[in-house]
Biopython code that builds the backbone (N, CA, C, O; Angstrom):
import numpy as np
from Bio.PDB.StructureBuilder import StructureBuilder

atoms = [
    (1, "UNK", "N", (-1.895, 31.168, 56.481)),
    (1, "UNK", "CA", (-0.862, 32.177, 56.443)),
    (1, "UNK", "C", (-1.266, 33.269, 55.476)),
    (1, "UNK", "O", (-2.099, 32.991, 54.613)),
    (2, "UNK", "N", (-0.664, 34.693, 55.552)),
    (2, "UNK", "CA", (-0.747, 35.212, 54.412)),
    (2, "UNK", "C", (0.632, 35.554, 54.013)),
    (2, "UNK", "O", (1.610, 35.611, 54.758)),
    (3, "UNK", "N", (0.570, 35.851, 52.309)),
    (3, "UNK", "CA", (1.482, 36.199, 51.681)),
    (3, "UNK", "C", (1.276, 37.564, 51.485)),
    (3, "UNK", "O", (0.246, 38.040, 51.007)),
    (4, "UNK", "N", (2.569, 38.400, 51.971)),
    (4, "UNK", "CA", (2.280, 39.642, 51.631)),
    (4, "UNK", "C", (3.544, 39.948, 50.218)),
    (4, "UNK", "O", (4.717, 39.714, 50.510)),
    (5, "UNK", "N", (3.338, 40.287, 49.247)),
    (5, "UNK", "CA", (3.830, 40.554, 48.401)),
    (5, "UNK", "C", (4.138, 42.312, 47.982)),
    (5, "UNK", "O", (3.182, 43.062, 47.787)),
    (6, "UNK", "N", (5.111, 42.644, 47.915)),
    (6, "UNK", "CA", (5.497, 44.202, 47.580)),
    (6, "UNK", "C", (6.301, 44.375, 45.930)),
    (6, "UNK", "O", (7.129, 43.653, 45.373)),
    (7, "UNK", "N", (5.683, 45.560, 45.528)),
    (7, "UNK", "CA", (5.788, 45.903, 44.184)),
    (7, "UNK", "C", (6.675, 47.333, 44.146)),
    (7, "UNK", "O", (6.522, 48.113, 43.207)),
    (8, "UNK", "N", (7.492, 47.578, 45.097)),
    (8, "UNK", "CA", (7.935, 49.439, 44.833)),
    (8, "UNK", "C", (9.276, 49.063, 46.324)),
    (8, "UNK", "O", (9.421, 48.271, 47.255)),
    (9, "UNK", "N", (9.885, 50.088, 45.778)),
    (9, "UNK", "CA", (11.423, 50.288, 46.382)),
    (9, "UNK", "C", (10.433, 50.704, 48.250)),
    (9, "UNK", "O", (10.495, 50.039, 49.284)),
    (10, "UNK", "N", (9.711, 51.899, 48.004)),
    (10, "UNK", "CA", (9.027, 51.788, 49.650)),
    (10, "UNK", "C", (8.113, 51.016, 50.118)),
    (10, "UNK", "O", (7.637, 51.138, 51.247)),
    (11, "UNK", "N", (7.764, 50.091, 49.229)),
    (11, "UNK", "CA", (7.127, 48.904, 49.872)),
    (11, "UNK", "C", (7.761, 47.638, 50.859)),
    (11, "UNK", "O", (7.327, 47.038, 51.842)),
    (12, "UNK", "N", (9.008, 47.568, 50.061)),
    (12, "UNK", "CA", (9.357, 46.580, 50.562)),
    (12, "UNK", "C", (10.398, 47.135, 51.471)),
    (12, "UNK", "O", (10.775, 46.295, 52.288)),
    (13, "UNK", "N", (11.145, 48.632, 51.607)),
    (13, "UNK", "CA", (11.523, 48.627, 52.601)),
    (13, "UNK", "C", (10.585, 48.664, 54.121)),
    (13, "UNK", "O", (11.020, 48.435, 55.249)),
    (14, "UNK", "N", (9.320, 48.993, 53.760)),
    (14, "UNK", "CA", (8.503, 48.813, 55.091)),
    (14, "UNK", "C", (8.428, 47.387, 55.047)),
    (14, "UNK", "O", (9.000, 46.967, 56.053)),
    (15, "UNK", "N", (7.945, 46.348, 54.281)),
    (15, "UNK", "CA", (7.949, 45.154, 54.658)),
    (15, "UNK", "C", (9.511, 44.546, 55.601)),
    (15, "UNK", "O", (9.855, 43.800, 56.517)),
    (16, "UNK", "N", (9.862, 45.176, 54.925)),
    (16, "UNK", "CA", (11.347, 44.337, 55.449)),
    (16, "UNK", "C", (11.592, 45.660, 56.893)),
    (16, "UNK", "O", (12.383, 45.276, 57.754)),
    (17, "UNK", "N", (11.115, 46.748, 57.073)),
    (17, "UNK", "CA", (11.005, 47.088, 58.613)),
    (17, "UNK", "C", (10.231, 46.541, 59.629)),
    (17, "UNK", "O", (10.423, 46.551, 60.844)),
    (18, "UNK", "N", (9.195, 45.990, 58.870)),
    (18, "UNK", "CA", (8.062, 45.195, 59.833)),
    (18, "UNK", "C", (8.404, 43.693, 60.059)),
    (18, "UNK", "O", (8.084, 43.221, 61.150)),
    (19, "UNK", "N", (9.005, 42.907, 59.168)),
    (19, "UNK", "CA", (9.648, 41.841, 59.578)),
    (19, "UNK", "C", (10.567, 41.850, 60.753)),
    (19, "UNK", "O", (10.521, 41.017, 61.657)),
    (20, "UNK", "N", (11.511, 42.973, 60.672)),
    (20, "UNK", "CA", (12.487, 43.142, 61.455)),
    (20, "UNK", "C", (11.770, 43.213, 62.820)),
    (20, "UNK", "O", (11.864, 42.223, 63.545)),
    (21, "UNK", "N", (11.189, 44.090, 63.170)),
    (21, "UNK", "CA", (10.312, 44.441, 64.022)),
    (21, "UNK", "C", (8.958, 43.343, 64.713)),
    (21, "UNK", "O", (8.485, 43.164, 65.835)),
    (22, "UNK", "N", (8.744, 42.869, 63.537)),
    (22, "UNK", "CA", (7.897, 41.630, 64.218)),
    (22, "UNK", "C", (8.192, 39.987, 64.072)),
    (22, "UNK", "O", (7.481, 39.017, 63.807)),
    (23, "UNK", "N", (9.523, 40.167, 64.362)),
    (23, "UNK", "CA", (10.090, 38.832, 63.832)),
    (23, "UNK", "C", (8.794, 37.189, 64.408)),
    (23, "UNK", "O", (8.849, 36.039, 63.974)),
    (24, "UNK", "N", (8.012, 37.644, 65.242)),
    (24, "UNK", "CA", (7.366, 36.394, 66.064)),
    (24, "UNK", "C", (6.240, 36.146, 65.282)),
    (24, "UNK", "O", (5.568, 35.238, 65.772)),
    (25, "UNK", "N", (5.644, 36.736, 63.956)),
    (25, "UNK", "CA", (4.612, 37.047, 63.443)),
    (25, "UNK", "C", (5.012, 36.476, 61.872)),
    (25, "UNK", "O", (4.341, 35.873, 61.035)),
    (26, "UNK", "N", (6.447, 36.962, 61.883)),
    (26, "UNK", "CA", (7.072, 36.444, 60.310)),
    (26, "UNK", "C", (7.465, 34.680, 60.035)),
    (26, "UNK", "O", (8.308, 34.057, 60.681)),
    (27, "UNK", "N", (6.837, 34.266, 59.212)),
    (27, "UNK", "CA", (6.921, 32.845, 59.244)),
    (27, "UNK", "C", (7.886, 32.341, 58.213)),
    (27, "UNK", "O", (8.179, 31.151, 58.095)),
    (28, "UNK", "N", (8.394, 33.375, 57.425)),
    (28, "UNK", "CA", (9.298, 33.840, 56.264)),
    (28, "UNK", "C", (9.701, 34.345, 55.521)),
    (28, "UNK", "O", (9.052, 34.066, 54.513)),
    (29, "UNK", "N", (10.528, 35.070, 55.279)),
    (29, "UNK", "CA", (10.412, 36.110, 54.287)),
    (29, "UNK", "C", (11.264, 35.366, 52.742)),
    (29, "UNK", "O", (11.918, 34.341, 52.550)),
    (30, "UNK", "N", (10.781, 36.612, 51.809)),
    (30, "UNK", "CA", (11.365, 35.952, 50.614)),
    (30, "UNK", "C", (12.063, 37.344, 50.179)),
    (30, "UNK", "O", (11.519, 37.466, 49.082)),
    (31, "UNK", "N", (12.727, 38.242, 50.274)),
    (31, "UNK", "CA", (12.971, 39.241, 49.822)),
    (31, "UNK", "C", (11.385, 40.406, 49.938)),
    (31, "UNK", "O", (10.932, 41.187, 50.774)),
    (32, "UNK", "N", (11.012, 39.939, 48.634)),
    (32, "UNK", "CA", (9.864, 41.225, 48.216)),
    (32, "UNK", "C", (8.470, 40.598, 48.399)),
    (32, "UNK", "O", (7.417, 40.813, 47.800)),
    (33, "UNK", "N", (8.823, 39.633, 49.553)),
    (33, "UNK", "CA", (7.566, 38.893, 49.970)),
    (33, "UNK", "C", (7.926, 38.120, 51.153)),
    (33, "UNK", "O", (9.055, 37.631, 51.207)),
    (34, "UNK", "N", (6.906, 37.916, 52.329)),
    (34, "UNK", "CA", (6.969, 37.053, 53.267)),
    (34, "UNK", "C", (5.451, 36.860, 53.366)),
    (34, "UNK", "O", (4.420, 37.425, 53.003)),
    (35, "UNK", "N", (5.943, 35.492, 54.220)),
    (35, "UNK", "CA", (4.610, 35.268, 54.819)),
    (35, "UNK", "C", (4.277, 35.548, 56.212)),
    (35, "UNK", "O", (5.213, 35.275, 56.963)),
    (36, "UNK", "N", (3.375, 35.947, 56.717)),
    (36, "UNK", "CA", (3.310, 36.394, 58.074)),
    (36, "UNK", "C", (1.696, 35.409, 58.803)),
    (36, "UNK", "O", (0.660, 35.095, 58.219)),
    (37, "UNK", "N", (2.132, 35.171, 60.271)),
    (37, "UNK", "CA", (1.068, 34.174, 60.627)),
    (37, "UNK", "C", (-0.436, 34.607, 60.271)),
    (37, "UNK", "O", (-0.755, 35.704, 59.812)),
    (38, "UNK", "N", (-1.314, 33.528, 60.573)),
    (38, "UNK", "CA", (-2.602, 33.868, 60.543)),
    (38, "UNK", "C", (-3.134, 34.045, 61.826)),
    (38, "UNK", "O", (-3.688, 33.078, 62.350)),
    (39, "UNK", "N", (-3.071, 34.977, 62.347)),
    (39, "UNK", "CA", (-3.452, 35.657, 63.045)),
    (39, "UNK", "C", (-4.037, 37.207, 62.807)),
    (39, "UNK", "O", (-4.163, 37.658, 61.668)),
    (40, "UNK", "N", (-4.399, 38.014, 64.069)),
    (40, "UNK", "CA", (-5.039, 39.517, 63.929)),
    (40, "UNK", "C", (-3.924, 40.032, 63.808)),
    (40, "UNK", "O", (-3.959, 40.993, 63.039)),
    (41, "UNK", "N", (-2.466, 39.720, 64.431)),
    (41, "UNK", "CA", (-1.756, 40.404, 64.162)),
    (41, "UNK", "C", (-0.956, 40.227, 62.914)),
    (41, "UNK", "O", (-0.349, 41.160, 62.387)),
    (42, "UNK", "N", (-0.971, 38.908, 62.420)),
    (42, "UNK", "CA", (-0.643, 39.016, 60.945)),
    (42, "UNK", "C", (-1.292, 39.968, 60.125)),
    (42, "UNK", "O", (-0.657, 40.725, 59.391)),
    (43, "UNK", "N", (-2.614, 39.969, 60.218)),
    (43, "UNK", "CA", (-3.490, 40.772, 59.812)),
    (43, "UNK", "C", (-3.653, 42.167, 59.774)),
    (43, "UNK", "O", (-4.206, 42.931, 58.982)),
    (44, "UNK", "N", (-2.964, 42.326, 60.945)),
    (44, "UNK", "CA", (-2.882, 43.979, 61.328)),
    (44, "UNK", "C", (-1.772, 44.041, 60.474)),
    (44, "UNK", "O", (-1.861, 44.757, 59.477)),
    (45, "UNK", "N", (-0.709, 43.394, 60.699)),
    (45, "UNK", "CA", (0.544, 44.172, 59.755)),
    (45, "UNK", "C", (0.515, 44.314, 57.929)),
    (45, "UNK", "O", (1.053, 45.145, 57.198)),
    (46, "UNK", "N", (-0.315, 43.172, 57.624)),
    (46, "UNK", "CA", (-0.568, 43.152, 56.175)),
    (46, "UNK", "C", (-1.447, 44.297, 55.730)),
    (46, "UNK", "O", (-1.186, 45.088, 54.823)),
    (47, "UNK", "N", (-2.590, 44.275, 56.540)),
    (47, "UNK", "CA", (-3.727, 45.545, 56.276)),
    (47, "UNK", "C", (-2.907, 46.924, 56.518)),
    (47, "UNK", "O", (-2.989, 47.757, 55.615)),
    (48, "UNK", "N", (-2.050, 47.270, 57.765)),
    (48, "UNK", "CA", (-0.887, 48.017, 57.686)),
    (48, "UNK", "C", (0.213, 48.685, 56.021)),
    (48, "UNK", "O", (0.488, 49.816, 55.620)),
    (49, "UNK", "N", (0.403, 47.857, 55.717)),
    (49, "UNK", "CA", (1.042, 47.647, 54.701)),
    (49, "UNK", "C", (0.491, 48.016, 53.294)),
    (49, "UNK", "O", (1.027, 48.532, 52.314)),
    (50, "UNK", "N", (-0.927, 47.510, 53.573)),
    (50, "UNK", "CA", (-1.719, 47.752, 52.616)),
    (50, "UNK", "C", (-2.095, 49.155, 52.105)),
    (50, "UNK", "O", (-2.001, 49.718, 51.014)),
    (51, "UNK", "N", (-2.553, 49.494, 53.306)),
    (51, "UNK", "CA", (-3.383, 50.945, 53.952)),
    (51, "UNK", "C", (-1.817, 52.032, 53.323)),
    (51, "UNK", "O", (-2.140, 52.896, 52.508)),
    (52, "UNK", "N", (-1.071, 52.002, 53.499)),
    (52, "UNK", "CA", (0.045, 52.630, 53.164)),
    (52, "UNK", "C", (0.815, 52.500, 51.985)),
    (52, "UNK", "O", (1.684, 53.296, 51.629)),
    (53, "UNK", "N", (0.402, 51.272, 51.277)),
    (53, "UNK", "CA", (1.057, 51.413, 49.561)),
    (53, "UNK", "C", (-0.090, 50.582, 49.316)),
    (53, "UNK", "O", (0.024, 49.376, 49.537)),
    (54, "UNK", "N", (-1.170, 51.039, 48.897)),
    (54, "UNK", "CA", (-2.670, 50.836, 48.229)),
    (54, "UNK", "C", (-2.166, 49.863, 47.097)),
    (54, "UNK", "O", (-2.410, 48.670, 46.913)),
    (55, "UNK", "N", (-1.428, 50.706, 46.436)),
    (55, "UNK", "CA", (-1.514, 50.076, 44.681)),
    (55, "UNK", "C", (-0.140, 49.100, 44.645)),
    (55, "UNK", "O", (-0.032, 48.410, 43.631)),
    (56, "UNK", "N", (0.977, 48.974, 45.718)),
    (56, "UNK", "CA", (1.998, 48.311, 45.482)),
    (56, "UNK", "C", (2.241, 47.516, 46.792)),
    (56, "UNK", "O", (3.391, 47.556, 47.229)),
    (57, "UNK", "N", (1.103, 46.632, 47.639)),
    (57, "UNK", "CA", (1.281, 45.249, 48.706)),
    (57, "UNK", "C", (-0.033, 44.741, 48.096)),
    (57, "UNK", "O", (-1.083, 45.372, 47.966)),
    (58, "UNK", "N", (0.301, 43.170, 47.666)),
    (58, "UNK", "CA", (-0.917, 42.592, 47.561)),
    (58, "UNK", "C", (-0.864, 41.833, 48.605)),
    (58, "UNK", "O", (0.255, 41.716, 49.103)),
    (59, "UNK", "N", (-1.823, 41.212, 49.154)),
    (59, "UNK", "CA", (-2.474, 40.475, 50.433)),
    (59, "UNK", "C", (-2.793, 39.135, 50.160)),
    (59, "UNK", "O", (-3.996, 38.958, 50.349)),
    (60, "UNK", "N", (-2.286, 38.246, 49.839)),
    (60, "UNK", "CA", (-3.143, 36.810, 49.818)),
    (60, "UNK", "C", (-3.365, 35.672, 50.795)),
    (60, "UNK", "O", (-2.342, 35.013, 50.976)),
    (61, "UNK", "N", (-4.148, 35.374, 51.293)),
    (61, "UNK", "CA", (-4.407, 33.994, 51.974)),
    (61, "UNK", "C", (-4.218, 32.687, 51.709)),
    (61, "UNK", "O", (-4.976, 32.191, 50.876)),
    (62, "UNK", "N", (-3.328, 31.948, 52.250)),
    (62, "UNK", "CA", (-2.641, 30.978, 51.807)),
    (62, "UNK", "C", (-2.527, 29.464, 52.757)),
    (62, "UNK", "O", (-1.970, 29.494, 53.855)),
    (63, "UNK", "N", (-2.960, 28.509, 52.348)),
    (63, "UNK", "CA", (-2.587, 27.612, 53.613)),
    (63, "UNK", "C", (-1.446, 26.476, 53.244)),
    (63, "UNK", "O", (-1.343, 26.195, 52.050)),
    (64, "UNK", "N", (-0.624, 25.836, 54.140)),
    (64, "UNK", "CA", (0.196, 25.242, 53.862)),
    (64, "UNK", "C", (-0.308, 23.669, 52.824)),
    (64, "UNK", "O", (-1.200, 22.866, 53.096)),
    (65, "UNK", "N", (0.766, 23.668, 51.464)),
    (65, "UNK", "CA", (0.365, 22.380, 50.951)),
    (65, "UNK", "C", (0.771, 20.985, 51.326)),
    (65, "UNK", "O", (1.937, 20.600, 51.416)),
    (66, "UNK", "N", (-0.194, 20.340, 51.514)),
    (66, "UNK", "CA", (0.230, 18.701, 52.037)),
    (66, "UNK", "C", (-0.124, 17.613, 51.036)),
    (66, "UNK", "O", (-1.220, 17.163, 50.704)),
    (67, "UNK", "N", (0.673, 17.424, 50.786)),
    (67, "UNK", "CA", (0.643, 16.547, 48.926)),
    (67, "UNK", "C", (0.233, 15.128, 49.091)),
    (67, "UNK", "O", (-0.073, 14.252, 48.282)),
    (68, "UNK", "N", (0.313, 15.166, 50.296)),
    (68, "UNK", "CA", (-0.760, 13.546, 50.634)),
    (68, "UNK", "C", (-2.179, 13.939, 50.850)),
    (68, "UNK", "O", (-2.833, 12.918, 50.642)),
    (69, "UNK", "N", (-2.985, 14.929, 51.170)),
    (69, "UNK", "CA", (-4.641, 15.191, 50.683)),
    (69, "UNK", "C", (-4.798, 15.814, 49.580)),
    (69, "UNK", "O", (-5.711, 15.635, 48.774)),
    (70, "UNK", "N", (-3.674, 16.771, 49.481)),
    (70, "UNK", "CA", (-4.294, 17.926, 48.052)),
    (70, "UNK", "C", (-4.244, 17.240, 46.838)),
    (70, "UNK", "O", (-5.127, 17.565, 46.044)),
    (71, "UNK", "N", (-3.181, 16.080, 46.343)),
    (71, "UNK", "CA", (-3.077, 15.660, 45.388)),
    (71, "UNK", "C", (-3.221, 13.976, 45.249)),
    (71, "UNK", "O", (-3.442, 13.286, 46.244)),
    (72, "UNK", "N", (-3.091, 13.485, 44.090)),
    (72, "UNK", "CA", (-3.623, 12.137, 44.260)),
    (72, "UNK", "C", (-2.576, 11.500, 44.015)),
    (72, "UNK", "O", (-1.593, 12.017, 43.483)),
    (73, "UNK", "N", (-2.656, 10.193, 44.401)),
    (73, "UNK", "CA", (-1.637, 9.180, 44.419)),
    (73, "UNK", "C", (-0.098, 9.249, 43.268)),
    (73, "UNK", "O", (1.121, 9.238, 43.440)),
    (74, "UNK", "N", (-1.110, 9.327, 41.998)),
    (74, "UNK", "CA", (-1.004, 9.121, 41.056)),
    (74, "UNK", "C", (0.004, 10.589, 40.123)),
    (74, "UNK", "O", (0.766, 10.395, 39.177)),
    (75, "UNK", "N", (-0.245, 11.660, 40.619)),
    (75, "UNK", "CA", (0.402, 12.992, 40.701)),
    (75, "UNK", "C", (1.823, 12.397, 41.294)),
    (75, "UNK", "O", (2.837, 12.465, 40.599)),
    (76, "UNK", "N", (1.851, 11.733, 42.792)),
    (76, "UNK", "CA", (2.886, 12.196, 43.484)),
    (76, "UNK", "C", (3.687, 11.201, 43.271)),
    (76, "UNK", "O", (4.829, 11.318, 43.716)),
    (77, "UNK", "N", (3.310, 9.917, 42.519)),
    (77, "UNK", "CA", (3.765, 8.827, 42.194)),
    (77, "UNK", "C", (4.663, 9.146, 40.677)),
    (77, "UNK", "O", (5.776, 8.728, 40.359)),
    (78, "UNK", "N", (4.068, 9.708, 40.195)),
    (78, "UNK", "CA", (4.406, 10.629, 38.678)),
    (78, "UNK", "C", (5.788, 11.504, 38.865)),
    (78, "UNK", "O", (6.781, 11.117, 38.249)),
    (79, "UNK", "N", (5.910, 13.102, 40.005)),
    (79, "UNK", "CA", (6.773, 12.954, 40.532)),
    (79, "UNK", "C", (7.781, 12.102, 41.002)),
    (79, "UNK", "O", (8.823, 12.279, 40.371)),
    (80, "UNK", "N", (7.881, 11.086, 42.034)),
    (80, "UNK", "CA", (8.573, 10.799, 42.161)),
    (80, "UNK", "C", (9.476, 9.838, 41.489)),
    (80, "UNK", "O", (10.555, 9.553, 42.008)),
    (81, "UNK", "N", (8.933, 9.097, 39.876)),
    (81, "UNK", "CA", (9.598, 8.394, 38.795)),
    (81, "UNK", "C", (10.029, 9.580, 38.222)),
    (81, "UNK", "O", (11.229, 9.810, 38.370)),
    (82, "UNK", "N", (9.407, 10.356, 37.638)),
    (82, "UNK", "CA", (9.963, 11.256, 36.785)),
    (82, "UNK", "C", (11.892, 11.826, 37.773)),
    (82, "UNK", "O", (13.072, 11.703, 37.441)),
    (83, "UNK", "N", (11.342, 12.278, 38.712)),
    (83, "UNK", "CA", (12.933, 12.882, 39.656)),
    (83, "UNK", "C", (13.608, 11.627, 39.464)),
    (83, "UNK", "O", (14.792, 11.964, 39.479)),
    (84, "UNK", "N", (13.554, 9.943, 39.231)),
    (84, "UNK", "CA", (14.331, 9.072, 39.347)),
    (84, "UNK", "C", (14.481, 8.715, 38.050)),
    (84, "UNK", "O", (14.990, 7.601, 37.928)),
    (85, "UNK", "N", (14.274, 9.153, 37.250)),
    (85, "UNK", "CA", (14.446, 8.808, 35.533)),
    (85, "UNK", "C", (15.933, 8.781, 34.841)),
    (85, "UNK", "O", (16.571, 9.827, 34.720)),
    (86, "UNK", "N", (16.292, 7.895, 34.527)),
    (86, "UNK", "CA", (17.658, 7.873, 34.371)),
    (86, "UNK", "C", (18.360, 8.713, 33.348)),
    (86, "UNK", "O", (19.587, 8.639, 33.280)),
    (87, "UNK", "N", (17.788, 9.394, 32.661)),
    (87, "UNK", "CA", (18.151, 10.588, 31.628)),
    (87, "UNK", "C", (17.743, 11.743, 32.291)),
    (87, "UNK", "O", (16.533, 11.824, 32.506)),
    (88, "UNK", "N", (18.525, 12.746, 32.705)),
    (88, "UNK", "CA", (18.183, 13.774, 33.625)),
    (88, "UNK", "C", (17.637, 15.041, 32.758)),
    (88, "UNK", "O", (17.338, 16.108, 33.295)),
    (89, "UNK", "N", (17.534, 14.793, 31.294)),
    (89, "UNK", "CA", (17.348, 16.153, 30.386)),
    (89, "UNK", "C", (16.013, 15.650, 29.280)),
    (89, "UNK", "O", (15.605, 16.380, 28.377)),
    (90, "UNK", "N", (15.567, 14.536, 29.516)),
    (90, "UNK", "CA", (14.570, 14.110, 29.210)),
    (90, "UNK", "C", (13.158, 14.799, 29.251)),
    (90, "UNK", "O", (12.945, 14.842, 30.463)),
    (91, "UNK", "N", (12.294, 15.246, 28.759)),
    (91, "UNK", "CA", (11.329, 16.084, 29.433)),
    (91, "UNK", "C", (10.479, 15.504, 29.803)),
    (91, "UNK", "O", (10.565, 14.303, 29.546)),
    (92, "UNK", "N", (9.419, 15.879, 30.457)),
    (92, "UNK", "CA", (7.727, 14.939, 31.741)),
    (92, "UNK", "C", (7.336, 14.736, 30.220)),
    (92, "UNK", "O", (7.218, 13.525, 30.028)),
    (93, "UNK", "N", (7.086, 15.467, 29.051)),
    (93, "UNK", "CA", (6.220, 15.171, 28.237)),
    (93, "UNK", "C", (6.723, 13.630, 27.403)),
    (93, "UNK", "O", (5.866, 12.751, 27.496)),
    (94, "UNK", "N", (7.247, 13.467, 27.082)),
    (94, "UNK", "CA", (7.768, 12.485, 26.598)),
    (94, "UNK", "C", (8.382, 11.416, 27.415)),
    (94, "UNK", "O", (8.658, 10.303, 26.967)),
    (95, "UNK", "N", (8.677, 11.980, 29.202)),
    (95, "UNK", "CA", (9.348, 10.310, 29.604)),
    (95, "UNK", "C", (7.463, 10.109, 30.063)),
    (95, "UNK", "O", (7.106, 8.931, 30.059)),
    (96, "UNK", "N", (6.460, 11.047, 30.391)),
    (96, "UNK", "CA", (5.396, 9.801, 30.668)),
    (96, "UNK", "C", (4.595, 9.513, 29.201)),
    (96, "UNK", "O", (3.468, 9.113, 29.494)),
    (97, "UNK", "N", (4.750, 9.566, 27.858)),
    (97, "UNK", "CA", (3.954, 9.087, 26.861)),
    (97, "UNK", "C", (4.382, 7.584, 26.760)),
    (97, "UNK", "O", (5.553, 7.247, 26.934)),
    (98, "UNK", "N", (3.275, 6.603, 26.441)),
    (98, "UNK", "CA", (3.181, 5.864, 26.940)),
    (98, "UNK", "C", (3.556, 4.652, 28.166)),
    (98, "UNK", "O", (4.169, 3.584, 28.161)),
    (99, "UNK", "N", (2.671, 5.635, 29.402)),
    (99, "UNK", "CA", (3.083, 5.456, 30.553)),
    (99, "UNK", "C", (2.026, 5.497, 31.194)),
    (99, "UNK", "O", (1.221, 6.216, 30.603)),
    (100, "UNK", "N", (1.457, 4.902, 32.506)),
    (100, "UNK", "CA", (0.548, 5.538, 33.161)),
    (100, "UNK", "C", (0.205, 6.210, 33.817)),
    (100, "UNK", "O", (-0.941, 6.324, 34.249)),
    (101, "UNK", "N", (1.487, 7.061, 34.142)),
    (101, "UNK", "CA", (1.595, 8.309, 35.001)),
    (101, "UNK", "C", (0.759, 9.605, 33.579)),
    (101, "UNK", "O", (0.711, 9.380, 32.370)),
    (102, "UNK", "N", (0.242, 10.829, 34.286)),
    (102, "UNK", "CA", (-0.661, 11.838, 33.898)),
    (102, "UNK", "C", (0.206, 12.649, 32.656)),
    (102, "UNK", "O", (1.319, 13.177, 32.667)),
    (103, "UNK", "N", (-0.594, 12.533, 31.828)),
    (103, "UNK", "CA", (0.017, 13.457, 30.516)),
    (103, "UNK", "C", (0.182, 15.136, 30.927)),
    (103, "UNK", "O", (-0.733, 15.629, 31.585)),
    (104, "UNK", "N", (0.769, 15.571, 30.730)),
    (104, "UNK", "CA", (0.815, 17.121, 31.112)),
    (104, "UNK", "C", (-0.075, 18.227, 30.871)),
    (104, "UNK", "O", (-0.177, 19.277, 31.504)),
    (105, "UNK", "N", (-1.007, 17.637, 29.368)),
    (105, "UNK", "CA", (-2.270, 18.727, 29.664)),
    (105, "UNK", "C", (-3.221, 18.358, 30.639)),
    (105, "UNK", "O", (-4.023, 19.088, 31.222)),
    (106, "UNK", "N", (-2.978, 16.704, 30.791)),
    (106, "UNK", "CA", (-4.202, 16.391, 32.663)),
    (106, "UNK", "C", (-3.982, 17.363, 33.244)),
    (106, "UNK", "O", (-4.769, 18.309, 33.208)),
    (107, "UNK", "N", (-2.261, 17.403, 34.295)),
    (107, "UNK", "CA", (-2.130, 17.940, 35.146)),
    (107, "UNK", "C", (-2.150, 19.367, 34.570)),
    (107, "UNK", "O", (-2.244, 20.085, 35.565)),
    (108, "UNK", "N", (-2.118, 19.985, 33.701)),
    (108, "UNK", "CA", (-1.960, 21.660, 33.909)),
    (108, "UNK", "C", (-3.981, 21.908, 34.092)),
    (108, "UNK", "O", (-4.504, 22.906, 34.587)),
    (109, "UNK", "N", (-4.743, 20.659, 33.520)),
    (109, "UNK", "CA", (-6.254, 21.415, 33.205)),
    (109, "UNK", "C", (-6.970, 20.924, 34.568)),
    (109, "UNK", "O", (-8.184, 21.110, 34.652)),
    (110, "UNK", "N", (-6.327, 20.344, 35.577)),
    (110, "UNK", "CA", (-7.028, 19.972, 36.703)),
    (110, "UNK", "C", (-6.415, 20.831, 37.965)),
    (110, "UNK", "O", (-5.200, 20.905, 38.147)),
    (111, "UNK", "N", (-7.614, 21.628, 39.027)),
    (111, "UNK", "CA", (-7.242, 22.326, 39.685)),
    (111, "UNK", "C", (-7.215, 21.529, 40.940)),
    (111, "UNK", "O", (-8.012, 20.619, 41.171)),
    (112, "UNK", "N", (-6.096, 21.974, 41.882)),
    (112, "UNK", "CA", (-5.993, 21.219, 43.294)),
    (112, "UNK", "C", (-7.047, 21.346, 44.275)),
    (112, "UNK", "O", (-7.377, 20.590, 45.189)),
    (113, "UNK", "N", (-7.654, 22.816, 43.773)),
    (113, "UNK", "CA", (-8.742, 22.263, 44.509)),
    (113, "UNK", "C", (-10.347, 21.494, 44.131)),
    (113, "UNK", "O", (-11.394, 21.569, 44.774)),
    (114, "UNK", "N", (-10.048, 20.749, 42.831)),
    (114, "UNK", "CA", (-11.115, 20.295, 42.681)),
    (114, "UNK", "C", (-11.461, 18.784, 43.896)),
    (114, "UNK", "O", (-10.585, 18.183, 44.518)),
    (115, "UNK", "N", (-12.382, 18.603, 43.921)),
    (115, "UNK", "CA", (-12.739, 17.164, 44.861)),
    (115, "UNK", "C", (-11.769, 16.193, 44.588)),
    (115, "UNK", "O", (-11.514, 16.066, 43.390)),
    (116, "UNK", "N", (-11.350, 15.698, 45.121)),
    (116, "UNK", "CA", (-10.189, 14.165, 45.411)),
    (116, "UNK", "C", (-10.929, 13.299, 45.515)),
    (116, "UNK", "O", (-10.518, 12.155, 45.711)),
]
sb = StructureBuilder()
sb.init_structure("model")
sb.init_model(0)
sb.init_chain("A")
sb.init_seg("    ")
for serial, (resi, resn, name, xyz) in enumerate(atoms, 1):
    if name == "N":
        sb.init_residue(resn, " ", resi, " ")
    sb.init_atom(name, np.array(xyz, "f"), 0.0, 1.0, " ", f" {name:<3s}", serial, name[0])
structure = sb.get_structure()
């Protein structure tokens, strides 16, 4: 997919004319951002967009995340105790110290896309 992102009052009213207009192409919008398919014609409308507010649409390429390859067991296992933790104001740093779920400078210094 790409994310097209807008930075200026006429940016995003063209984004949000081209959504309107290409609703079969828009996979979502977020206000001052949607994503639009990966396709030429996603492509055309982002480069569109581009070509016409240079300094205020950024363009990024994006693919959907699936947290059963991108991340490891042990991440999503971490999640899902932490969301079931019976003190709801508790913070990750302290409910996983001594625990075997990932200390928080692991997860902030390891990138998703390193090898699994």
């Amino acid at each position: 997919m790409l994310l097209v992102v807008t930075y200026s009052r006429g940016s995003r009213r063209d984004l949000r004319n081209v959504c309107r207009a290409h609703e079969e192409t828009v996979v979502r919008r977020f206000g001052r951002a949607a994503l639009f398919a990966a396709t030429d014609h996603g492509a055309f409308l982002a480069c569109r967009l581009r070509e016409k507010h240079p300094d205020d649409v950024q363009v990024e390429r994006t693919r959907p995340f699936n947290e059963f390859t991108d991340t490891d067991a042990a991440v999503r296992e971490a999640a899902a105790a932490y969301e079931a933790r019976d003190e709801p104001s508790t913070p990750y740093r302290r409910f996983a110290a001594g625990t075997d779920h990932p200390d928080p400078a692991a997860l902030k210094a390891r990138d998703l896309d390193d090898d699994r």
